[in-house]
C-alpha positions as CSV (number, residue, x, y, z in Angstrom):
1,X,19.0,-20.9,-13.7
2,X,22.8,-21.0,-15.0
3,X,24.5,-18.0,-15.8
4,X,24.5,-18.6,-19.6
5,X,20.9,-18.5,-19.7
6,X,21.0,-15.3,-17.3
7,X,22.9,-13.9,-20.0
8,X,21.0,-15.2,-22.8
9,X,17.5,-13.6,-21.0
10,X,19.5,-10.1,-21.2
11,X,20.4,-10.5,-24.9
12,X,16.8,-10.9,-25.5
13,X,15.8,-8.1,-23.9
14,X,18.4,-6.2,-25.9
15,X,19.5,-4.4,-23.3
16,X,21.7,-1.8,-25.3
17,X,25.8,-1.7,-23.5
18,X,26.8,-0.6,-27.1
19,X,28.3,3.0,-26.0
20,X,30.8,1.0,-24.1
21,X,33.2,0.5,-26.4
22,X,34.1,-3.3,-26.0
23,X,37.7,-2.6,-26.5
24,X,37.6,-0.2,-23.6
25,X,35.5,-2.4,-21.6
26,X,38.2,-5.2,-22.1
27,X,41.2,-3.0,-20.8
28,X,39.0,-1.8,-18.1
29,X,38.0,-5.3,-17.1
30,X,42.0,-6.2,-16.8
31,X,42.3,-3.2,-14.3
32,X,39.5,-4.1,-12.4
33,X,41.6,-6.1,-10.3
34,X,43.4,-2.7,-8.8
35,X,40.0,-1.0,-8.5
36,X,38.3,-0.6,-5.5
37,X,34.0,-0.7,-4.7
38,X,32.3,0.2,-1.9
39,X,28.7,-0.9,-1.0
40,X,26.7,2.6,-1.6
41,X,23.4,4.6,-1.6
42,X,22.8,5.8,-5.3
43,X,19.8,8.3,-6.0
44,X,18.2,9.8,-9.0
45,X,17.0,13.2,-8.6
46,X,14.2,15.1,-10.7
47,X,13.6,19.0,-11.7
48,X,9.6,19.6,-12.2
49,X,10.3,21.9,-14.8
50,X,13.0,19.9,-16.5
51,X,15.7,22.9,-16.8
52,X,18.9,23.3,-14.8
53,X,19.2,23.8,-11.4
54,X,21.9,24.5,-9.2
55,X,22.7,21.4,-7.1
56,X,22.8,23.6,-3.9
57,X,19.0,23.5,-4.8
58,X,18.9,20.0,-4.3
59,X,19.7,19.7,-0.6
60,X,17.5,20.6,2.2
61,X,18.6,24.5,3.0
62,X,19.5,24.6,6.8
63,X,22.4,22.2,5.9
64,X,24.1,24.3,3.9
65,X,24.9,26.7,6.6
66,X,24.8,24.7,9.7
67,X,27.9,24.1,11.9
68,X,29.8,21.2,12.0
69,X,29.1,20.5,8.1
70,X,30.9,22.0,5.0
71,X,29.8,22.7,1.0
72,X,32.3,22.0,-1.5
73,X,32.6,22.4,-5.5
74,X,34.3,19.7,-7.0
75,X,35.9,18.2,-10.2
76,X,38.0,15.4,-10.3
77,X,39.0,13.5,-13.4
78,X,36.0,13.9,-15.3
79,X,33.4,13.8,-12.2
80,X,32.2,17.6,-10.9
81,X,29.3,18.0,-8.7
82,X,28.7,19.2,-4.8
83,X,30.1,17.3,-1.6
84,X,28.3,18.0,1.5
85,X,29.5,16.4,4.6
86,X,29.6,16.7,8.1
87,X,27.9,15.6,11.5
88,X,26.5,16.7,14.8
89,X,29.1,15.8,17.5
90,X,27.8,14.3,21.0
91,X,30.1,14.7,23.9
92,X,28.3,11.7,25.4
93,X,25.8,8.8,23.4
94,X,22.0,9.4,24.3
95,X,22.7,5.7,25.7
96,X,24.5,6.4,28.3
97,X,22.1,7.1,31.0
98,X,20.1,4.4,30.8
99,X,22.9,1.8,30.9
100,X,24.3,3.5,34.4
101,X,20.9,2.9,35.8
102,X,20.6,-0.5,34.9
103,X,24.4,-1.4,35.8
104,X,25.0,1.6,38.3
105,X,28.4,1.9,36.6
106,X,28.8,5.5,34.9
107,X,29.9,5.2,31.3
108,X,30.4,8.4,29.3
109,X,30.9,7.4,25.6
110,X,30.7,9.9,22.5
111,X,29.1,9.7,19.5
112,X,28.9,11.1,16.3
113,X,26.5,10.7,12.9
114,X,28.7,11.2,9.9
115,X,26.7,12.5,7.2
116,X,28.2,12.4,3.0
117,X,26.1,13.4,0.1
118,X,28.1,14.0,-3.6
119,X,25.9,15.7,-6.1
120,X,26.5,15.0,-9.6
121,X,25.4,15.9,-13.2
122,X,25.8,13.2,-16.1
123,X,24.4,14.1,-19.8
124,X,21.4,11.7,-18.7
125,X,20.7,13.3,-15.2
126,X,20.7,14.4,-11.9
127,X,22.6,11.7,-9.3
128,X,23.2,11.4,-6.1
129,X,25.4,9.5,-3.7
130,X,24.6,9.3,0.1
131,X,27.1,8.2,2.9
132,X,26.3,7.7,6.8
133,X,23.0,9.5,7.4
134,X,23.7,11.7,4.5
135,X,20.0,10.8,3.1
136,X,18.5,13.1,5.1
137,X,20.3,15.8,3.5
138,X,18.5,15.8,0.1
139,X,15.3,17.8,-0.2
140,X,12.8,15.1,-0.7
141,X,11.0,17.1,-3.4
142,X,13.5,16.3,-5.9
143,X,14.0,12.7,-5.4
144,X,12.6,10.2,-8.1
145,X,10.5,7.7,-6.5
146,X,10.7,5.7,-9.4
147,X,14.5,5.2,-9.9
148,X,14.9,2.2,-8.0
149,X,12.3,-0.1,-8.3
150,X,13.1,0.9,-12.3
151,X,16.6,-0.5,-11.8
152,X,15.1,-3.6,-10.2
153,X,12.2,-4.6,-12.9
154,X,14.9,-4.1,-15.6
155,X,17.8,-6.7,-14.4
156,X,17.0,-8.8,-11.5
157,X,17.9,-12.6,-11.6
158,X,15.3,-14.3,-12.7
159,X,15.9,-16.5,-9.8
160,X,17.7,-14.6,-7.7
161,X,14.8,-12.4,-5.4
162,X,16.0,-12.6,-1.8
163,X,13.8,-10.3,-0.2
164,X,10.6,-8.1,-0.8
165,X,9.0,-5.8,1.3
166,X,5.4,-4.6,0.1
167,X,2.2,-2.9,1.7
168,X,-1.2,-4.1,1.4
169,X,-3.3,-1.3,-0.1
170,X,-6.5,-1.6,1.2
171,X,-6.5,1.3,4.0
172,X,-5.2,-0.7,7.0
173,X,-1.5,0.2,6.4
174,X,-0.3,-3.2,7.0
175,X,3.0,-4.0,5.6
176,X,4.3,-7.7,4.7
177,X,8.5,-8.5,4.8
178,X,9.5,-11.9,3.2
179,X,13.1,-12.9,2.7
180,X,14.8,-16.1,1.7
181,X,18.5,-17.2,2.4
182,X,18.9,-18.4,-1.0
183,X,17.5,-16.2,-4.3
184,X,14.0,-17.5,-5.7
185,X,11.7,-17.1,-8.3
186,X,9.5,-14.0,-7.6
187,X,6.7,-16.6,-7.9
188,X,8.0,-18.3,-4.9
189,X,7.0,-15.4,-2.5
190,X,3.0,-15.5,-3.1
191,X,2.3,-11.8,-3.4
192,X,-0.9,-10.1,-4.1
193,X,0.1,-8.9,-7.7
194,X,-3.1,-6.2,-6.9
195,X,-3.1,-5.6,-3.6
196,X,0.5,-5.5,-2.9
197,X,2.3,-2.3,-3.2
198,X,6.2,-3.5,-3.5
199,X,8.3,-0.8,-1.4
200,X,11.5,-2.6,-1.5
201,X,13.1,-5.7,-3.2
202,X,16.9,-7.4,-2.8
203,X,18.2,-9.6,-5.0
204,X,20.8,-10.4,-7.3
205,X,22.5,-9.0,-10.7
206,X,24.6,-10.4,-13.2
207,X,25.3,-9.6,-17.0
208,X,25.8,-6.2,-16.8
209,X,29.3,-4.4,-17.2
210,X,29.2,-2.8,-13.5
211,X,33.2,-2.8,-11.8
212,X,32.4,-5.7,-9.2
213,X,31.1,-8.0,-12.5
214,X,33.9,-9.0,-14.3
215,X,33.3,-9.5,-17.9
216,X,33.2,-13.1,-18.7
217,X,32.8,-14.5,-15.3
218,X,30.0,-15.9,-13.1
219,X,29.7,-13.8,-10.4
220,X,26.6,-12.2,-9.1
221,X,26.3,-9.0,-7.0
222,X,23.2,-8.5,-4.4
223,X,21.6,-5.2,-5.1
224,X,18.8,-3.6,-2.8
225,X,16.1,-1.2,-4.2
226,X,13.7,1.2,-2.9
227,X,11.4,3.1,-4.9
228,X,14.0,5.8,-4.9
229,X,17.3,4.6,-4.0
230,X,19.9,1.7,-4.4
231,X,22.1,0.1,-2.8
232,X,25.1,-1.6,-4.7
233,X,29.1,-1.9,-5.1
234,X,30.2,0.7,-7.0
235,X,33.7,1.7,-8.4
236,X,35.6,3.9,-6.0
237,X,37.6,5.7,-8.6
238,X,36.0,8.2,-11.1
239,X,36.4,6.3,-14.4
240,X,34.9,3.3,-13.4
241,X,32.6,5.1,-11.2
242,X,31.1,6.6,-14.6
243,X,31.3,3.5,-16.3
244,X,28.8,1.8,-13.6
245,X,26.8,4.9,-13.9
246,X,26.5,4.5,-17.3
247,X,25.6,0.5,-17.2
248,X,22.9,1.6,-14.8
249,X,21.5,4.7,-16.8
250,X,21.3,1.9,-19.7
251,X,19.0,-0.4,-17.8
252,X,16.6,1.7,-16.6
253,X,15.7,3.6,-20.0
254,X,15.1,-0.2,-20.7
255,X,11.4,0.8,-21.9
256,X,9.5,-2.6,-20.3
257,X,10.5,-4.2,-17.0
258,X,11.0,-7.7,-17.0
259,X,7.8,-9.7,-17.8
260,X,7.5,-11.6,-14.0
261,X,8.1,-8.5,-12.2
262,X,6.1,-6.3,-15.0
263,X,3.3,-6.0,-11.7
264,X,5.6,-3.8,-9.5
265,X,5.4,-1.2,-12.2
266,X,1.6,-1.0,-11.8
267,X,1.3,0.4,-8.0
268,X,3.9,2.7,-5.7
269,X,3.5,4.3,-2.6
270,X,4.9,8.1,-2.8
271,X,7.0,10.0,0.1
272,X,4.2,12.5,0.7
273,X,7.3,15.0,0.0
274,X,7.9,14.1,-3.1
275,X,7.3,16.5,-6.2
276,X,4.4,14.0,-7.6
277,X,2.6,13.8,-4.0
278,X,2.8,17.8,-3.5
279,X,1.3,18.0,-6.9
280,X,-1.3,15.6,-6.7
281,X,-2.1,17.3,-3.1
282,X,-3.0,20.8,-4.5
283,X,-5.4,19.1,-6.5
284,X,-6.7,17.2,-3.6
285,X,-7.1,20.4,-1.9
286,X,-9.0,21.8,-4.5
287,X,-11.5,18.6,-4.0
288,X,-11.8,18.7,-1.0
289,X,-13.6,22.1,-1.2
290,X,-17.1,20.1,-2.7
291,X,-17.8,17.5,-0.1
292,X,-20.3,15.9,-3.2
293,X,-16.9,15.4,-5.7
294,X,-17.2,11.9,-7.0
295,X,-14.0,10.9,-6.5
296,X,-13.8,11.6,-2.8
297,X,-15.3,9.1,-0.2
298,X,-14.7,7.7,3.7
299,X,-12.6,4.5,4.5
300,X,-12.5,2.5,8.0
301,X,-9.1,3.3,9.5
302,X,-7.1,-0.1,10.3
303,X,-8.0,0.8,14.5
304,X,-11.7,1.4,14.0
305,X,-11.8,-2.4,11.5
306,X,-12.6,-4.7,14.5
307,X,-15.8,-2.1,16.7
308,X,-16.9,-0.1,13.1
309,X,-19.6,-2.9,12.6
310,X,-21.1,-2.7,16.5
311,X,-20.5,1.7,15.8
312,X,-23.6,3.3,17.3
313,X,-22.8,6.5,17.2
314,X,-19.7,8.7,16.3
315,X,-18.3,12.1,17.7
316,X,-16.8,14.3,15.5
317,X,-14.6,17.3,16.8
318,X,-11.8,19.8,16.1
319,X,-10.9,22.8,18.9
320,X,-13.8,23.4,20.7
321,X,-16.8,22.6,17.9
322,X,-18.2,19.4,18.5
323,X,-20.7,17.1,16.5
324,X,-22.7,13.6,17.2
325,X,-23.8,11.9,14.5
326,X,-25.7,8.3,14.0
327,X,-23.7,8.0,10.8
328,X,-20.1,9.1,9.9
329,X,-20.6,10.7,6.1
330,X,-17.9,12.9,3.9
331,X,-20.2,15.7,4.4
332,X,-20.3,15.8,7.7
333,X,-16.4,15.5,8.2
334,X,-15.4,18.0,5.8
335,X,-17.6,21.1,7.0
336,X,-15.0,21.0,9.4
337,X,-12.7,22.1,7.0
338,X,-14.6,24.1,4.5
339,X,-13.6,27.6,6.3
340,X,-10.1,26.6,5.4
341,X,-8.4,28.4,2.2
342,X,-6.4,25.9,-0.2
343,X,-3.5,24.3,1.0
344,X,-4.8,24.3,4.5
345,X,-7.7,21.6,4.3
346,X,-5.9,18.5,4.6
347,X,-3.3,19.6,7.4
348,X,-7.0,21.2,9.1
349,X,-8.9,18.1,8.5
350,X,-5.7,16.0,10.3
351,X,-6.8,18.0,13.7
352,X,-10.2,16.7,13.4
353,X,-11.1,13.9,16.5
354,X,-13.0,10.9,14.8
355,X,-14.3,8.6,17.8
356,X,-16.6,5.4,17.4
357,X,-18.9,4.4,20.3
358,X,-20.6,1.2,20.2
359,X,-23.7,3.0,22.6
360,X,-26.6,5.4,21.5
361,X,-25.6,7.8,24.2
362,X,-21.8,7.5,23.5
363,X,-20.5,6.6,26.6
364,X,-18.7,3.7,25.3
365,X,-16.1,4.0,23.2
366,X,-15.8,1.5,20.1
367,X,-12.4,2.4,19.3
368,X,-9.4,4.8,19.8
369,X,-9.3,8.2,18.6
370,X,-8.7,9.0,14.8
371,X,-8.0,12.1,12.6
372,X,-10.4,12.9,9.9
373,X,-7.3,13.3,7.6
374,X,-7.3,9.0,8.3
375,X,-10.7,7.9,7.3
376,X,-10.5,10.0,3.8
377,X,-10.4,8.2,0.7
378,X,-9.5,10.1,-2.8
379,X,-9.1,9.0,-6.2
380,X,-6.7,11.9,-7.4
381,X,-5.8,13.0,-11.4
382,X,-3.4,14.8,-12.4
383,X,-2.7,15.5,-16.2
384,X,-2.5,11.9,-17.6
385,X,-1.7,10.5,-14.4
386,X,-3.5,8.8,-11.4
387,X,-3.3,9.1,-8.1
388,X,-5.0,7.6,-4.4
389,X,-5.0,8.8,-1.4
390,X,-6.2,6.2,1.1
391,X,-5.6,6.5,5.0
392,X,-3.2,9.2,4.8
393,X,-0.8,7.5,2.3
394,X,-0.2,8.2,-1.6
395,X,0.1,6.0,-3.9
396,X,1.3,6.3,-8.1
397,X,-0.7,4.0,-10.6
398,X,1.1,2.8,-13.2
399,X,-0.1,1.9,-17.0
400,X,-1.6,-1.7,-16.7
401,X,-2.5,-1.2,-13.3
402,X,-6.9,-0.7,-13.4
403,X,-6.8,-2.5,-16.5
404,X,-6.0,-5.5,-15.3
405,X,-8.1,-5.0,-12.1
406,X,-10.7,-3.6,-14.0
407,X,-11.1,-7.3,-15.9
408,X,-10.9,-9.5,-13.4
409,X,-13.4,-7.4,-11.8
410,X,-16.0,-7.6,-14.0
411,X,-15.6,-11.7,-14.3
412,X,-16.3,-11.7,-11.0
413,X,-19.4,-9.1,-11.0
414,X,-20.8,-10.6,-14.5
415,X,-21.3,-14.1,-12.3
416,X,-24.9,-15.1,-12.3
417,X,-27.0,-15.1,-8.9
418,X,-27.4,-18.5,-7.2
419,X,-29.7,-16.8,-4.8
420,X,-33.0,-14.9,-5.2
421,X,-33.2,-11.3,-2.8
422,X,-35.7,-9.1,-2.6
423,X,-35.8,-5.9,-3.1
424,X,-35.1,-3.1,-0.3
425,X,-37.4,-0.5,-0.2
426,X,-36.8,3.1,2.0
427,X,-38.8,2.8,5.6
428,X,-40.1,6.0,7.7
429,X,-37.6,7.2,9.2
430,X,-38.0,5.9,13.2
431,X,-38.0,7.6,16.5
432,X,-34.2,8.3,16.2
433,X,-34.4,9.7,12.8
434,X,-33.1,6.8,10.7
435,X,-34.6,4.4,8.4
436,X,-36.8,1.8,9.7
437,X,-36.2,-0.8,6.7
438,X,-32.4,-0.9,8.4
439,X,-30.2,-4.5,8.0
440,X,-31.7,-6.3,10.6
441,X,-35.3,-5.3,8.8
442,X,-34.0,-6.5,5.3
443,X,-32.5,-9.8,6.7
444,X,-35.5,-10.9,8.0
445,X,-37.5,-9.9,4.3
446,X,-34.7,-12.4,3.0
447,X,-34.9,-15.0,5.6
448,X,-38.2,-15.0,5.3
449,X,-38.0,-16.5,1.8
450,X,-38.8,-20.5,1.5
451,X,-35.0,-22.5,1.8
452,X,-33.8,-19.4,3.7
453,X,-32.8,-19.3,7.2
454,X,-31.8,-16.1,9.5
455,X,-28.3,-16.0,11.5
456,X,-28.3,-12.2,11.7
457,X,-27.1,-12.0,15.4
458,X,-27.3,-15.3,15.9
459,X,-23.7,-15.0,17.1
460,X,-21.6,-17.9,18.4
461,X,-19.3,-17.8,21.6
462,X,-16.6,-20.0,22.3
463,X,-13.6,-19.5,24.5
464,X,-11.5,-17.4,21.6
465,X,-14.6,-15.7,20.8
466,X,-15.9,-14.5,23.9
467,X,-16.9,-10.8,23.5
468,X,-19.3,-10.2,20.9
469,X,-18.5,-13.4,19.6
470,X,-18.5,-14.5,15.2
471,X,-21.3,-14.0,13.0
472,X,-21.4,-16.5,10.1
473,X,-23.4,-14.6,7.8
474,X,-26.8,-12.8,7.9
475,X,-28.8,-15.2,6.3
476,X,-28.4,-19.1,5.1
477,X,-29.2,-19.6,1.3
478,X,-31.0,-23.2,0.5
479,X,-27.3,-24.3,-1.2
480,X,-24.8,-23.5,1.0
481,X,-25.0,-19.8,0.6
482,X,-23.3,-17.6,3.7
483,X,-25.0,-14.6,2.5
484,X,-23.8,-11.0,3.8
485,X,-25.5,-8.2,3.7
486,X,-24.7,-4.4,3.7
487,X,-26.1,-1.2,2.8
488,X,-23.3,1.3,1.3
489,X,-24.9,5.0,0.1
490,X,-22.3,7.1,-1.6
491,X,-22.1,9.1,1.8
492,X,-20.4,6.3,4.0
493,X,-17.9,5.0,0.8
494,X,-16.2,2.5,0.8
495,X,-16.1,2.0,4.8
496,X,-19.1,-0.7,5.2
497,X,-17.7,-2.4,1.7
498,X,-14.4,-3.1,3.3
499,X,-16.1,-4.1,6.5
500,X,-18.3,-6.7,4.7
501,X,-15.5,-8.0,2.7
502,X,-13.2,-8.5,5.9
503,X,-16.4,-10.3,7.7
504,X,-16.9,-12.8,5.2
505,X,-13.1,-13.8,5.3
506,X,-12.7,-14.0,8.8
507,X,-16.3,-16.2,8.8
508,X,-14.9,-18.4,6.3
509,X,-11.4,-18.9,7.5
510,X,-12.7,-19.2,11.0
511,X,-15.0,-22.2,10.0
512,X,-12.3,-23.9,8.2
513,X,-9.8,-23.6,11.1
514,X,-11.9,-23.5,14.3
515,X,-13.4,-26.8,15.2
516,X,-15.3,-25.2,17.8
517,X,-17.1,-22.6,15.8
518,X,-17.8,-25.3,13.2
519,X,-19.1,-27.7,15.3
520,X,-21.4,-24.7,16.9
521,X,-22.4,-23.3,13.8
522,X,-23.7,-26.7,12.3
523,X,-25.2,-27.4,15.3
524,X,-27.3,-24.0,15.3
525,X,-28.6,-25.3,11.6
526,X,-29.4,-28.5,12.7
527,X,-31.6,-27.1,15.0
528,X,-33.4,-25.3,12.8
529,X,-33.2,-27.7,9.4
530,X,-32.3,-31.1,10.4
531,X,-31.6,-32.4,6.5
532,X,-30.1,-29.1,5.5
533,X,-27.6,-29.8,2.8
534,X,-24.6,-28.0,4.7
535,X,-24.9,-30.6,7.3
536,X,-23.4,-33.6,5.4
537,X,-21.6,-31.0,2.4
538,X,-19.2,-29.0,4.2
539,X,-16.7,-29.3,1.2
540,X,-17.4,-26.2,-0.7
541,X,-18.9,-22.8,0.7
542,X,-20.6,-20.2,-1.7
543,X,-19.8,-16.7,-0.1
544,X,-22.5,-13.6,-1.4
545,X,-21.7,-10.6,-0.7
546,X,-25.3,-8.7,-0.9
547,X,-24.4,-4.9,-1.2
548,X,-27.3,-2.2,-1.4
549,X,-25.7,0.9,-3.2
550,X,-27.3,4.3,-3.5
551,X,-30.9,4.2,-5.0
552,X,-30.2,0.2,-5.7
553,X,-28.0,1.0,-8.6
554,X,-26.5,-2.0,-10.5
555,X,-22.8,-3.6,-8.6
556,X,-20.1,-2.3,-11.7
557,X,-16.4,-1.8,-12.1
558,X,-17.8,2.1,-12.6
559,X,-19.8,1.9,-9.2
560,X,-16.9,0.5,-6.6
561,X,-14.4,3.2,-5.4
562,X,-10.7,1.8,-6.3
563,X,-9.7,0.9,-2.9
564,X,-13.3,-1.3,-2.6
565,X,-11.9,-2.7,-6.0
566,X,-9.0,-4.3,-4.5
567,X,-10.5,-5.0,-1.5
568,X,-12.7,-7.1,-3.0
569,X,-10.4,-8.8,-5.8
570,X,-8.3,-9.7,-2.2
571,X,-11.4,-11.0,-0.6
572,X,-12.2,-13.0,-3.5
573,X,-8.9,-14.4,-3.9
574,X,-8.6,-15.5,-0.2
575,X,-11.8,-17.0,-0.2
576,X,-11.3,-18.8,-3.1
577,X,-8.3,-20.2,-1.5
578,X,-10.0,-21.5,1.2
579,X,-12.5,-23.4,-1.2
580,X,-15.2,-21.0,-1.2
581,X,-16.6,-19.5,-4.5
582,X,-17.6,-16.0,-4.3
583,X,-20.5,-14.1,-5.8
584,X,-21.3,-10.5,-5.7
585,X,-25.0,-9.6,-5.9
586,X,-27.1,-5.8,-6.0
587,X,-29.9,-5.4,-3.8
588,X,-32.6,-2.9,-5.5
589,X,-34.6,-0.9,-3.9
């Protein structure tokens, strides 16, 4: 995209410069050449309670009177604020010894982390500028998480998106980096627009009267934001240090990102020390006092995804209490926390010891150890806003956000059934306590249907998949059907959902890519059905994803826990990809 048309996109958008006086923006364009930028950290900070606060208040209190650093007042042509600055000298680099080992020379070098932070006031807000390490200085309660990524939405180049760093919110903490030597369309980088949690995007900027733009030319700066920070040239002198303050105050109150980026406004993660996490936590901690609250359930930790479906058994303990159970439910995990007073439930519930076993008499373990605080799963209000907390992380949803989930959601679950199921009725409970009508019961009731065939353990083993080896599916519908099955109560959440949704992807992509588990799997059907359709039509797959919720309650937007939501949308999308149609169907009971 040319420049002119760059600049024509921000005329549109009527991005408002007007308070810079265009004569005054001339002369200062003419000096530019004589002033100075340097590539800098800028924050935005935030008071809860909106009033004034001394900007002493805004950094973290032991650096005020620790040695080797110094607090000064200042005001220099038109700029006042704080400067903080200083460092921890080392007489000799942490380095050191490990390089005279290697080389058996001695080297003694010293080093030193310089640390800046200038605290400023403008009519608009609260700013911050961090040099060196200096970062760490500001209290982390008061920082806006959402001044960066604001800055971004509002002025990127359209084509100009070099890099973007986003995490995948669907409990297994996995975060995706993809960067480009060249800018690009955002559309270029294939993100999850639901899914994906955008931490941190570079790109470039041009069109707005910032110092290292001159007015009138082409040139384009690169910019970096993080939800709370960015990085950028900016003026070195205070004049036109206020006057790039000022361009960038005027882009973010901007009141609508820009339309192809309009998705990173709908999901953040939040710095669990931030002023919105704290607040959202006290009313976590209120929740977590009912172990029956609606809007609290259990998700698999990213270590427990692969041995959670082979679980047995699972040992829950904190100190010297100790409990077995045959099933891991929120009850169960938060009575060891409901002695705690508020404020202390969710540090509490981070001692507790969550281990799988894949054996009845746990002597095998499935997986490594977890924290309780890991495998919760809360869908968090607070005042007009709302909140997840999903594997120990926090995350902000923004307006648009479940909307737009919520639709494609229900075009998915209003599909009609290809496949007839039968009901799932409750067993007697069996010598072990649990309910005799259990998966491998049910997948035999629905095998045992005319056109159906069973694959429920039927699991195939090949040189890469030589442990437990892949299950297909549970059962083989008469057209192609891989049917999965699951039972999820409200008591075990969202963990089995995610688990089924993960199982019918990796089935899938596996067939698709493995010649040797495709040639085994068609083999097993053969065997069974010589003239089975899926023999000579291997084009298209139909994926169903058979869930049995509490009571047998109806699959809705209502009844799927937001992180199952966007678990499944991801599912969906991947299997569709892979040219597989996807249906989601409710067992009753």
């Amino acid at each position: 995209m040319s420049t002119k048309s760059r600049g024509s996109r921000r005329t549109a958008r009527a991005i408002d410069l007007r308070h810079l006086d265009s004569k005054e923006h001339h002369v200062a364009a003419k000096e530019k050449s004589s002033t100075g930028t340097r590539k800098s950290t800028l924050h935005r900070l935030t008071v809860p309670s909106g009033g004034e606060v001394e900007l002493r208040t805004l950094v973290r209190p032991h650096y005020l009177d620790r040695p080797g650093y110094q607090v000064r007042e200042f005001a220099w042509e038109g700029v006042t604020g704080l400067l903080v600055n200083g460092g921890i000298p080392r007489d000799r680099a942490d380095w050191c010894p490990a390089v005279e080992r290697i080389t058996g020379l001695e080297v003694n070098e010293r080093n030193h982390s310089a640390a800046g932070l200038v605290l400023m006031r403008t009519q608009r807000g609260l700013y911050a500028l961090s040099y060196g390490v200096g970062q760490h200085m500001l209290d982390p309660y008061y920082r806006d998480d959402e001044f960066g990524l604001e800055f971004a939405t509002r002025c990127l180049d359209e084509d100009g998106i070099i890099k973007v760093r986003n995490q995948i919110m669907d409990g297994r903490g996995r975060v995706d980096e993809y960067s480009v030597a060249r800018g690009e369309r955002i559309d270029g980088f294939g993100l999850d627009r639901f899914g994906a949690v955008v931490r941190r995007i570079c790109g470039t900027v041009s069109g707005i009267p910032l110092t290292s733009l001159p007015a009138g030319s082409s040139k384009h700066v690169r910019v970096e934001c993080s939800e709370s920070t960015i990085k950028l040239p900016l003026a070195t002198t205070p004049e036109e240090f206020l006057n790039d303050l000022r361009a960038i105050e005027e882009v973010c109150s901007c009141p609508d990102p820009l339309p192809e980026l309009g998705f990173v406004d709908r999901l953040r993660t939040l710095d669990k020390r931030s002023r919105k996490a704290v607040d959202a936590q006290a009313v976590l901690e209120r929740m977590l006092a009912d172990p029956t609250h609606p809007r609290l359930t259990l998700g698999v930790p990213e270590s427990c995804q692969e041995g959670f479906g082979s679980a047995q058994a699972f040992r829950i303990s904190s100190g010297s209490r100790s409990i077995d159970v045959t099933d891991l439910d929120l009850p169960v995990l938060l009575g060891f926390v409901s002695d705690k007073t508020e404020g202390e439930r969710l540090k509490a519930l981070g001692q507790v010891q969550v281990v799988m076993f894949s054996d009845d008499d746990l002597k095998t373990p499935a997986s490594a150890a977890t924290t309780g605080k890991e495998w919760l799963i809360a869908d968090v209000p607070v005042e007009t806003v709302r909140y997840f907390y999903g594997h120990g992380k926090w995350y902000e949803v923004g307006a648009g956000f479940l909307e737009t989930l919520e639709e494609e959601l229900r075009e998915l679950l209003g599909k009609s059934a290809s496949v007839q199921l039968p009901a799932w009725p409750k067993g007697v409970p069996n010598a072990k306590g649990r309910d005799s009508h259990d998966e491998d019961w049910y997948n035999k009731q629905a095998a045992g249907q005319e056109g159906y065939l069973l694959f429920d353990k039927k699991n195939i083993v090949t040189d890469k998949f030589n442990g437990g080896g892949l299950e297909v599916c549970d059962v083989l519908g008469p057209d192609n059907q891989l049917i999965c099955v699951k039972k999820a109560t409200s008591s075990n959440g969202t963990a089995p959902l995610n688990h089924l949704f993960a199982q019918a992807v990796t089935a899938v992509e596996t067939l698709r890519s493995d010649k040797a588990i495709r040639s085994a799997f068609l083999g097993q059907v053969a065997d069974r059905t010589p003239e089975h359709r899926l023999l000579s039509d291997f084009g298209t797959l139909k994926v169903v994803l058979a869930i049995l919720l509490k009571d047998g309650k109806e699959i809705t937007v209502d009844s799927l826990f937001a992180f199952a939501q966007v678990s499944l949308l991801q599912s969906a999308r991947r299997l569709r990809a892979m040219n597989a149609e996807v249906e989601v169907v409710a067992i009753r009971r």
